[in-house]
C-alpha positions as CSV (number, residue, x, y, z in Angstrom):
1,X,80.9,-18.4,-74.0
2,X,83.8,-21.0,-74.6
3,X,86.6,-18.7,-74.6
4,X,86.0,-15.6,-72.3
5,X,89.0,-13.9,-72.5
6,X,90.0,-11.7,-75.1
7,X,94.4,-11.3,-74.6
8,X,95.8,-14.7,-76.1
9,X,98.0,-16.7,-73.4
10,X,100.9,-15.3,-74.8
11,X,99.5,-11.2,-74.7
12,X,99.0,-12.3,-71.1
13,X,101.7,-13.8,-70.1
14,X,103.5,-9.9,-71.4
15,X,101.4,-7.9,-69.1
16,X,100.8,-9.7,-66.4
17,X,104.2,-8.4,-64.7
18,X,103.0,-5.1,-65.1
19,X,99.8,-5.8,-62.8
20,X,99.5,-4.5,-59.4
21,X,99.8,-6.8,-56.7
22,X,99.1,-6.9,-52.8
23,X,95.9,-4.8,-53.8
24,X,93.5,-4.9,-50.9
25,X,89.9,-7.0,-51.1
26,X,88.0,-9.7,-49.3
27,X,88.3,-11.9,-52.4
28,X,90.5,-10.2,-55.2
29,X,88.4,-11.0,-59.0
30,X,90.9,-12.5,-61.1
31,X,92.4,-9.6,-63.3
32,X,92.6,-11.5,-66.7
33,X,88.5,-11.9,-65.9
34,X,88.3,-8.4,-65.1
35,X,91.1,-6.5,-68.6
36,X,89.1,-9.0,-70.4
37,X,85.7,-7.6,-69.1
38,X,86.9,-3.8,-69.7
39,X,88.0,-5.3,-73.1
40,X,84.7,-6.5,-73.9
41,X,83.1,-3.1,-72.4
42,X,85.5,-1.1,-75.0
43,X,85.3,-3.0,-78.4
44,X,81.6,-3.8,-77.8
45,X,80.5,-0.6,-76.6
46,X,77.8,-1.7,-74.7
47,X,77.4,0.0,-71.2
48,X,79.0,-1.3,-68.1
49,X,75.8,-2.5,-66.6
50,X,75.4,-5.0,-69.5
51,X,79.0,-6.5,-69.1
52,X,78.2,-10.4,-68.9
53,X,78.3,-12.2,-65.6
54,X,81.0,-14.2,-66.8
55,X,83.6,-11.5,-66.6
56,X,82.8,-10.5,-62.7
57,X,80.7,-8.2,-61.1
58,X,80.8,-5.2,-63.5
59,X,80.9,-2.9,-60.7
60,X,84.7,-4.4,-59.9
61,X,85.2,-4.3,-63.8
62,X,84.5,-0.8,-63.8
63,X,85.8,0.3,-60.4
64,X,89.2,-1.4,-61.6
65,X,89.3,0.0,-65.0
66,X,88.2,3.7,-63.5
67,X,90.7,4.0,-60.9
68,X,93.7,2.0,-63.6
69,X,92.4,4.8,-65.8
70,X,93.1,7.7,-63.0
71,X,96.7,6.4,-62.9
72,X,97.8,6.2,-66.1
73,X,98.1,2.5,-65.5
74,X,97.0,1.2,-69.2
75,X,100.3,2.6,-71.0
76,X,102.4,0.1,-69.8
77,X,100.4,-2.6,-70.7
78,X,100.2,-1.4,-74.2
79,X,104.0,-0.9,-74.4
80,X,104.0,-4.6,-73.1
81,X,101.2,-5.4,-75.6
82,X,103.4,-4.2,-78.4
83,X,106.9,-5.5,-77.1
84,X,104.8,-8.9,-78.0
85,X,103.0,-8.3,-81.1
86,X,104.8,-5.4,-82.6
87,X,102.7,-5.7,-86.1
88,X,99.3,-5.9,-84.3
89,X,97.8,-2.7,-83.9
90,X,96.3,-1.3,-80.0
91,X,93.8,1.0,-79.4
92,X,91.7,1.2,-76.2
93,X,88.8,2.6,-78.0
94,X,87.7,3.6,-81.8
95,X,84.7,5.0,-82.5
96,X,83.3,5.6,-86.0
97,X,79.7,7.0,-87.0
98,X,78.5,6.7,-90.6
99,X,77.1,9.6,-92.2
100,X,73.9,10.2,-94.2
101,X,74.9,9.4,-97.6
102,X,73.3,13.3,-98.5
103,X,75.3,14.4,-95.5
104,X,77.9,15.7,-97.9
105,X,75.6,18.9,-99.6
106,X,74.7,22.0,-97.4
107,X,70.9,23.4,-97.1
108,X,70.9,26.1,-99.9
109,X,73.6,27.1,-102.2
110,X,75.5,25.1,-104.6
């Protein structure tokens, strides 16, 4: 993977004020590794325990995103997000599923 991280240096550069710091840990994971993991997690949909290596040990990734979650942490980094890239549209999650193309007609009647 050449290019691991899915915020732009710019995107970054816009959150990364709103992180928080003197967070306790032997050996802190980087946190543009770790958003970019969740990131990954989100638009992929792939399950946490699948999260490649290269983003840090998934249990972190999820841990950090779990417990950012519980505070309502991910707001402010959108609001940053847009104060950026106003045009650009951010979502956390979307999820479509596509429909049987007979879906549309009920069993019996008209």
């Amino acid at each position: 993977m050449a290019n691991e991280f899915w915020l732009s240096d710019q995107q970054w550069a816009a959150i990364e004020p709103h992180l928080p710091t003197n967070q306790p840990g032997a050996r802190r994971v980087d946190d543009r590794r770790v958003i970019s993991g969740i990131i990954h997690v989100l638009k992929s949909g792939c399950r946490w325990r699948d999260l490649p290596e290269v983003y840090g040990p998934r249990t972190t990734v999820y841990n950090r995103w779990h417990r950012w979650s519980q505070r309502r942490f991910w707001q402010g980094l959108f609001e940053a997000l847009h104060k950026v890239s106003p045009d650009d549209a951010h979502c956390i999650d979307s999820t479509s599923a596509k429909a049987h193309r007979s879906s549309a007609g009920g069993k019996g009647g008209h």
